[in-house]
Backbone and ligand atoms as CSV (ligand in chain L), in Angstrom:
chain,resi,resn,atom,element,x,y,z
A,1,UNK,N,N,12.966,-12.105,12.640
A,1,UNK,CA,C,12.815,-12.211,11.178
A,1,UNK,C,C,13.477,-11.008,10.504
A,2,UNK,N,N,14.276,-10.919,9.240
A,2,UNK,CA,C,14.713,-10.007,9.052
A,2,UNK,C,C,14.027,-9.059,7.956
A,3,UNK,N,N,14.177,-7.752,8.536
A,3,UNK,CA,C,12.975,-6.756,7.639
A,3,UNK,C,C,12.866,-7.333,6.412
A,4,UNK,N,N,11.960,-6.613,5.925
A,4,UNK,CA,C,11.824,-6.753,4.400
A,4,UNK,C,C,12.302,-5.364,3.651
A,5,UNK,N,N,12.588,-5.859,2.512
A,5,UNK,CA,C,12.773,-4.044,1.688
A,5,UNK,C,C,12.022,-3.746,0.953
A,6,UNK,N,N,11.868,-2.661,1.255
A,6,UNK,CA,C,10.449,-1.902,0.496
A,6,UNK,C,C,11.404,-0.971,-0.257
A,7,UNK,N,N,10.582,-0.505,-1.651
A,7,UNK,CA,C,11.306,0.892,-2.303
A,7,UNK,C,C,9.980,1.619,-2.582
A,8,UNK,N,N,10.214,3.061,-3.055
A,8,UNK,CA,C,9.517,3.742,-3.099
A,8,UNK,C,C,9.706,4.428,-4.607
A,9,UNK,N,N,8.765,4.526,-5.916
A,9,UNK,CA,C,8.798,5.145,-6.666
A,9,UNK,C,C,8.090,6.146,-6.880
A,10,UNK,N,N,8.429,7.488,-7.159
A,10,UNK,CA,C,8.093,8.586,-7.445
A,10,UNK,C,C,7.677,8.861,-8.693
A,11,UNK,N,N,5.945,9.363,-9.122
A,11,UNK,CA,C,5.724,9.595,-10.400
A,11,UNK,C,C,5.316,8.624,-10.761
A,12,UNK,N,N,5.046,7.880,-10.513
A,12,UNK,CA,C,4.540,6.202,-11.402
A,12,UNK,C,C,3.532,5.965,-12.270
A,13,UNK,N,N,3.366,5.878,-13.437
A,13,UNK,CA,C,2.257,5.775,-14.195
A,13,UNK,C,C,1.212,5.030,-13.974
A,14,UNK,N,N,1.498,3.872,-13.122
A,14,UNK,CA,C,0.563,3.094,-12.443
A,14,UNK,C,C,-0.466,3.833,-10.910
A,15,UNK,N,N,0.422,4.798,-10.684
A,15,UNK,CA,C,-0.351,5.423,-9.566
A,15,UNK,C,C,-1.159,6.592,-10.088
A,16,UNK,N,N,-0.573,7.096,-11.543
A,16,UNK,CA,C,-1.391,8.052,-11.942
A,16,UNK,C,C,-2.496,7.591,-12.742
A,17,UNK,N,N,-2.856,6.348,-12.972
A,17,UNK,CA,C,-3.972,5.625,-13.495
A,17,UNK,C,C,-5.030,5.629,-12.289
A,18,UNK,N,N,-4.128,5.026,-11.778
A,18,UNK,CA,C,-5.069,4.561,-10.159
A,18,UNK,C,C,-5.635,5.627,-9.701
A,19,UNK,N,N,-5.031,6.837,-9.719
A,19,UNK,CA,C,-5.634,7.848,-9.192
A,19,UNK,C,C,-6.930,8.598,-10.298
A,20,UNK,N,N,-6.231,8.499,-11.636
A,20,UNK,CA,C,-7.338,9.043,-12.329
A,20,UNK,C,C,-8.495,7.911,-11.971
A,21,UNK,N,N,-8.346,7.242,-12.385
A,21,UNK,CA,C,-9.813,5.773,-11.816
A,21,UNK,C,C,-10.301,6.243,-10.751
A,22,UNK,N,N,-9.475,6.409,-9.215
A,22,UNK,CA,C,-10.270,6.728,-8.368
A,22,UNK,C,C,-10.423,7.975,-8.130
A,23,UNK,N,N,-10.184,9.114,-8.298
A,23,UNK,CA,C,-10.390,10.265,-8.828
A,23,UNK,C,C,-9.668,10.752,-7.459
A,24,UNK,N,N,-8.838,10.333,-7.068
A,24,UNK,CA,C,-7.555,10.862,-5.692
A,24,UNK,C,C,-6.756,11.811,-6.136
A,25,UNK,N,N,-5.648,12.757,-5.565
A,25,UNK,CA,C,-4.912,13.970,-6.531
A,25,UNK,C,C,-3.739,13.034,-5.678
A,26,UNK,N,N,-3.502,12.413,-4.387
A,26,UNK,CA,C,-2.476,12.111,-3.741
A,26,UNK,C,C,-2.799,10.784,-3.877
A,27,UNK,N,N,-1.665,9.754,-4.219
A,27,UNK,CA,C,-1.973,8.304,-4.394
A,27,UNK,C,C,-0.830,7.273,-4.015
A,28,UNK,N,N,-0.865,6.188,-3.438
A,28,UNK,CA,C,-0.364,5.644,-2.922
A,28,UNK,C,C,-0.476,4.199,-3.204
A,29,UNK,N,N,-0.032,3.184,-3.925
A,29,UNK,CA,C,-0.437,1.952,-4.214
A,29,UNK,C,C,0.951,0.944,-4.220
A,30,UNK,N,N,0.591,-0.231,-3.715
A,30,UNK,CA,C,1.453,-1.424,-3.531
A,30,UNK,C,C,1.598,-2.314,-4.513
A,31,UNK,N,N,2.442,-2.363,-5.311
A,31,UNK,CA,C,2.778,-3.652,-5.987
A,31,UNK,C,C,3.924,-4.393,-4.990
A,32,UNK,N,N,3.667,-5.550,-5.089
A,32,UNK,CA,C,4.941,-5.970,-4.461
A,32,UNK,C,C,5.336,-6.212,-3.231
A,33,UNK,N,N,6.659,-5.356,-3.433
A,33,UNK,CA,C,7.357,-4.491,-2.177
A,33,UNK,C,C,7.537,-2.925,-2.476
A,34,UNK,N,N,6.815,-2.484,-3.439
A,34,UNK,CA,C,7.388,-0.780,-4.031
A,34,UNK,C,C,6.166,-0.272,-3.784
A,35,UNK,N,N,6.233,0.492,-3.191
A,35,UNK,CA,C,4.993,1.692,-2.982
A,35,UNK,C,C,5.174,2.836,-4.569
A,36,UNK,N,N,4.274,2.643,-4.697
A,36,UNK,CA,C,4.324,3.583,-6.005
A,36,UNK,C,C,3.242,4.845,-5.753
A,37,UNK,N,N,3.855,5.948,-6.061
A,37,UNK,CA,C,3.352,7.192,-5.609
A,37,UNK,C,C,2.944,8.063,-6.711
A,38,UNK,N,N,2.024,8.756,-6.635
A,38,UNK,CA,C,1.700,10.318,-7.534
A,38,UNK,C,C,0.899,10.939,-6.793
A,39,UNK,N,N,1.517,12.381,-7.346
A,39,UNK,CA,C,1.108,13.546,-6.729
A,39,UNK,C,C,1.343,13.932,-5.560
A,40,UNK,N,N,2.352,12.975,-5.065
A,40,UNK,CA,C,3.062,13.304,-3.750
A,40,UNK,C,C,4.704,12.826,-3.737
A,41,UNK,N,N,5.115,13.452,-2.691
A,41,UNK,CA,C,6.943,13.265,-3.207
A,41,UNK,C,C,7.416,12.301,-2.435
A,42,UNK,N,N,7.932,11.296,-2.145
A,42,UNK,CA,C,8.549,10.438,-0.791
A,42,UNK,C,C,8.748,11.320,0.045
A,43,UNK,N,N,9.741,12.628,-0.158
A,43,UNK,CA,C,9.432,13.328,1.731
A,43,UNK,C,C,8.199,13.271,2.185
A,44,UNK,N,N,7.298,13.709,1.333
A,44,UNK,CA,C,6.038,13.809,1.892
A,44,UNK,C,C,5.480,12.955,2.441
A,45,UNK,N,N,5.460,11.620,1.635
A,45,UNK,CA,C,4.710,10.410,1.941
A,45,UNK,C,C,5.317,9.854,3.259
A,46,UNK,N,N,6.707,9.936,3.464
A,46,UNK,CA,C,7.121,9.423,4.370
A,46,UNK,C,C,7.058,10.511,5.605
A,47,UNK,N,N,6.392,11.773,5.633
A,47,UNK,CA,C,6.046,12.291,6.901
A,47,UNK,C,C,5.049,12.225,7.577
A,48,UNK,N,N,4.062,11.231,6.460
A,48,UNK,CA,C,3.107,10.841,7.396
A,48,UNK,C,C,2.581,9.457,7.608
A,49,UNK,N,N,3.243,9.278,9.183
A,49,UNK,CA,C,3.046,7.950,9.544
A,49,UNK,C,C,2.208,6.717,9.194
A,50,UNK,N,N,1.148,7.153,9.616
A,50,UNK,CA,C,-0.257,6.713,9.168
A,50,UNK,C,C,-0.197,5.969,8.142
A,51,UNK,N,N,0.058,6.874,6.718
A,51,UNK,CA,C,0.026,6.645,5.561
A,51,UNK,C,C,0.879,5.608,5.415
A,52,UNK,N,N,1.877,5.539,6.202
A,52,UNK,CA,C,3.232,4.938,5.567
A,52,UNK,C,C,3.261,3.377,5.927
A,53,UNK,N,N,2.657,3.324,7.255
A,53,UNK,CA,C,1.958,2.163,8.039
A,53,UNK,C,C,0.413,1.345,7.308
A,54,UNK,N,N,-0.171,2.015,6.902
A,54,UNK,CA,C,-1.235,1.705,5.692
A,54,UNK,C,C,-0.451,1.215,4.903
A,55,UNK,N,N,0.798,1.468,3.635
A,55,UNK,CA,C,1.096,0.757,2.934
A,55,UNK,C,C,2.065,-0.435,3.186
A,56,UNK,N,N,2.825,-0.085,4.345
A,56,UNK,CA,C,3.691,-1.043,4.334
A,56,UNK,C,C,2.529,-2.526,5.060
A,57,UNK,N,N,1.547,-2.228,5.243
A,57,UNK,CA,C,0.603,-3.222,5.558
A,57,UNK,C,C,0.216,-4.339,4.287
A,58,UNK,N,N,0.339,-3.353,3.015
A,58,UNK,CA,C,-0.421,-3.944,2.200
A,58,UNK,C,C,1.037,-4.790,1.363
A,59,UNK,N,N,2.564,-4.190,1.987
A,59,UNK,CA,C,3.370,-4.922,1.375
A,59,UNK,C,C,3.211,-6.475,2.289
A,60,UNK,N,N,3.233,-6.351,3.552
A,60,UNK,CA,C,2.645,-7.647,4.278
A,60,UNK,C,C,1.825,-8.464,3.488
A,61,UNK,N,N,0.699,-7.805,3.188
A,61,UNK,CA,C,-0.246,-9.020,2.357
A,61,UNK,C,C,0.183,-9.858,1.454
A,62,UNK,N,N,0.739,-8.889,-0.027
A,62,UNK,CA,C,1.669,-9.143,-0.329
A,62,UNK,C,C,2.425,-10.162,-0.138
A,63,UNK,N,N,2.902,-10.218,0.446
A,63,UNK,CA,C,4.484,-11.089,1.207
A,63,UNK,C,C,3.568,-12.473,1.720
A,64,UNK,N,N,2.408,-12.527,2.180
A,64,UNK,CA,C,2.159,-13.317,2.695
A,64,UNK,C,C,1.381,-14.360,1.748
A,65,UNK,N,N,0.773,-14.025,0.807
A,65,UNK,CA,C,-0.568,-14.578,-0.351
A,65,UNK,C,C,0.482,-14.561,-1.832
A,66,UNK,N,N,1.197,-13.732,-1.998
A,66,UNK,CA,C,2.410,-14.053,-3.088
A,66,UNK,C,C,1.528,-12.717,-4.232
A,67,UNK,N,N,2.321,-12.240,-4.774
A,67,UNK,CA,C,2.019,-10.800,-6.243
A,67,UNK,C,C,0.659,-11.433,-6.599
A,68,UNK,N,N,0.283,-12.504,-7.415
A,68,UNK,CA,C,-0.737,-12.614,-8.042
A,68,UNK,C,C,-2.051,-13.504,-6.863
A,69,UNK,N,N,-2.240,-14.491,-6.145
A,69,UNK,CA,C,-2.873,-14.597,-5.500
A,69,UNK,C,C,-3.352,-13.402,-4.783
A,70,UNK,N,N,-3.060,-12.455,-4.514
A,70,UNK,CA,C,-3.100,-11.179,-3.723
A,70,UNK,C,C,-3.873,-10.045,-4.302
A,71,UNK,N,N,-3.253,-9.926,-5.687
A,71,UNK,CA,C,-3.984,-8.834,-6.687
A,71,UNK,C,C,-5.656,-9.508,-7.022
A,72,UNK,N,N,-5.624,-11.130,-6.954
A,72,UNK,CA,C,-6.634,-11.691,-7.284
A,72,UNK,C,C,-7.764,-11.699,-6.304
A,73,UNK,N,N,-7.270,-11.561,-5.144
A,73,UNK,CA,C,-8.343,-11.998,-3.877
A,73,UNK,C,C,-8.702,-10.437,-3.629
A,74,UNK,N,N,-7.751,-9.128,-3.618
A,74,UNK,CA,C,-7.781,-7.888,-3.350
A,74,UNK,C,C,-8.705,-7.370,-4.398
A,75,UNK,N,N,-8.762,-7.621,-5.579
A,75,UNK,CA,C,-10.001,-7.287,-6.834
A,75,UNK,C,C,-11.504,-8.166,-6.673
A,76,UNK,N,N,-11.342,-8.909,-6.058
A,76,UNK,CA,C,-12.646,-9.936,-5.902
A,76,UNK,C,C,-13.014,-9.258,-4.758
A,77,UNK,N,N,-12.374,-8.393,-3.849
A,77,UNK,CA,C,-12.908,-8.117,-2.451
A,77,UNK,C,C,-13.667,-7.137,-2.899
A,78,UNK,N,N,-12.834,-6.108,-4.224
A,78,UNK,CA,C,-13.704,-5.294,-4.056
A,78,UNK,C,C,-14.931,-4.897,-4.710
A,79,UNK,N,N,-15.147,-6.015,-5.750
A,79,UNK,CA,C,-15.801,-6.251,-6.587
A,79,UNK,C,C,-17.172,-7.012,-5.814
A,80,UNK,N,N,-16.919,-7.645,-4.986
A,80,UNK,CA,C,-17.925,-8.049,-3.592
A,80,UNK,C,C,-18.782,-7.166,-2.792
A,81,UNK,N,N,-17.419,-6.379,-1.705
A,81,UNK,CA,C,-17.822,-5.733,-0.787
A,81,UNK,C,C,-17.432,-3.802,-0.967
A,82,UNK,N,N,-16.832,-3.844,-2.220
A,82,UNK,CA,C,-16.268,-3.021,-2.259
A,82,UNK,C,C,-14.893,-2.069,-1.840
A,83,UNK,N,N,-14.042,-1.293,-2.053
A,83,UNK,CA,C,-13.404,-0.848,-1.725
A,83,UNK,C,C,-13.014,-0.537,-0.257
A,84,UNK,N,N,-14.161,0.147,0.570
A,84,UNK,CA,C,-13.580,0.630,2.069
A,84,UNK,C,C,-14.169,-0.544,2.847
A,85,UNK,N,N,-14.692,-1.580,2.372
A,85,UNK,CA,C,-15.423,-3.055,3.191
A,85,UNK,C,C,-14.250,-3.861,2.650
A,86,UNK,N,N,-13.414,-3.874,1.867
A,86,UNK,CA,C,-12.645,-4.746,1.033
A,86,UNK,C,C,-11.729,-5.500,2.066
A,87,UNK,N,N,-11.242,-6.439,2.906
A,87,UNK,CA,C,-10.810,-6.970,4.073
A,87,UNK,C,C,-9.071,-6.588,4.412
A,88,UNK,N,N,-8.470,-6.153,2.686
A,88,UNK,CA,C,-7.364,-6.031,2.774
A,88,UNK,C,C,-7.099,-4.464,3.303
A,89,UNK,N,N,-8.069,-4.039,3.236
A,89,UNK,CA,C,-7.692,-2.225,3.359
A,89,UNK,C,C,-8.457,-1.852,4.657
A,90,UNK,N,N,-9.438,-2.775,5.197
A,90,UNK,CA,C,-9.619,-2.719,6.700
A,90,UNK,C,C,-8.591,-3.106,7.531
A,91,UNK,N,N,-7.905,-4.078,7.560
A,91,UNK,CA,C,-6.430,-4.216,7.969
A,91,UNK,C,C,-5.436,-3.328,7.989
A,92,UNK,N,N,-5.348,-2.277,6.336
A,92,UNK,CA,C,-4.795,-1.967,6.057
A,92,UNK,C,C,-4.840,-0.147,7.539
A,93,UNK,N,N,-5.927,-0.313,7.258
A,93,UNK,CA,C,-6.288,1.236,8.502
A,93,UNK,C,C,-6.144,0.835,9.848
A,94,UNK,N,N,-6.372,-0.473,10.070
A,94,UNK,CA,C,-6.094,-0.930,11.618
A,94,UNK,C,C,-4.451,-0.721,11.661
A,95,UNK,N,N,-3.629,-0.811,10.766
A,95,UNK,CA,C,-2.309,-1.003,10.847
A,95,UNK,C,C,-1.759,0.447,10.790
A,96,UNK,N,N,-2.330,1.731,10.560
A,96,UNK,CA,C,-2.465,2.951,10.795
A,96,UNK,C,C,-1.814,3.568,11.973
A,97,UNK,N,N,-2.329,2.449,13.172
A,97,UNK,CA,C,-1.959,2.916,14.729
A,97,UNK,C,C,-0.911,1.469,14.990
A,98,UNK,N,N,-0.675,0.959,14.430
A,98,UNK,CA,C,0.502,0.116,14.546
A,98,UNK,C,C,1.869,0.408,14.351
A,99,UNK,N,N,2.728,1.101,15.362
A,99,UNK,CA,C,3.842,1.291,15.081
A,99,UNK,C,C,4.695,0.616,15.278
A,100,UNK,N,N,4.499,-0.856,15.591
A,100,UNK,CA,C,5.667,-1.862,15.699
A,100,UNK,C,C,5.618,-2.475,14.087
A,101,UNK,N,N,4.600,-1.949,13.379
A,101,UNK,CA,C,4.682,-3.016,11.550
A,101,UNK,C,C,5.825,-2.251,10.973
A,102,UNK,N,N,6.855,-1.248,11.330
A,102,UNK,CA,C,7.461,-0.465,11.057
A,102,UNK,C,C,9.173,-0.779,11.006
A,103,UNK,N,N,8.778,-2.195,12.346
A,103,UNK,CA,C,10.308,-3.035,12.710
A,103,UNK,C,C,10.380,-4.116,11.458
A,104,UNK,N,N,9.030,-4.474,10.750
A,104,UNK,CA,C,9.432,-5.128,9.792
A,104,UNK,C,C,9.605,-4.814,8.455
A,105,UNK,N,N,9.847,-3.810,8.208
A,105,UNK,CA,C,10.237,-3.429,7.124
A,105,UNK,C,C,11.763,-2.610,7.004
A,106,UNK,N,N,12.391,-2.468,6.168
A,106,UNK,CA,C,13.323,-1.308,5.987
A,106,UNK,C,C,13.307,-0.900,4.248
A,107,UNK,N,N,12.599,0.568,4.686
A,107,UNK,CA,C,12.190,1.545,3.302
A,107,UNK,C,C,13.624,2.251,2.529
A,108,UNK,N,N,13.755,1.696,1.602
A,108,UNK,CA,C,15.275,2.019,0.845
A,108,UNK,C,C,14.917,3.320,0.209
L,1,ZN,ZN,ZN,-4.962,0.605,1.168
């Protein structure tokens, strides 16, 4: 299958919401295929694996449920079970130690 492309924005007003809401200083959030970042720089984000494997997980979801089915089922999860019970972001940490989710993507 051929990767997918991911981009990465730096500074994003959407990540600096997200972060004031969740009261994070380093933030990391998926629309899409774009990881949108604050308070951290793409070198950064991209030196740590982990992290980088966490989001490109959530571009999977994404990709798989379509932009709005996705945002819809991902807000009901957490509005349910909450945030760290939420099903998309338990996946999202199992995919943490997954370094083959890494062949399907290519980060522009
Ligand atoms: Zn997550």
């Amino acid at each position: 299958m051929e990767p997918v492309t991911c981009y990465i924005k730096e500074r994003s007003f959407l990540a600096r919401l997200a972060a004031r809401y969740m009261g994070g200083h380093q933030i990391a959030m998926v629309i899409g295929r774009t990881i949108h970042l604050h308070g951290t720089s793409r070198e950064n984000f991209l030196r740590h694996t982990w992290w980088v494997r966490h989001e490109i997980c959530h571009v999977m979801q994404y990709r798989e449920l379509g932009l709005v089915p996705f945002l819809w089922k991902y807000f009901w999860e957490c509005i349910r079970v909450g945030y760290y019970a939420n099903r998309f972001e338990v996946a999202a940490r199992a995919a943490e130690r997954d370094a083959a989710i890494m062949e399907r993507v290519k980060i522009v």
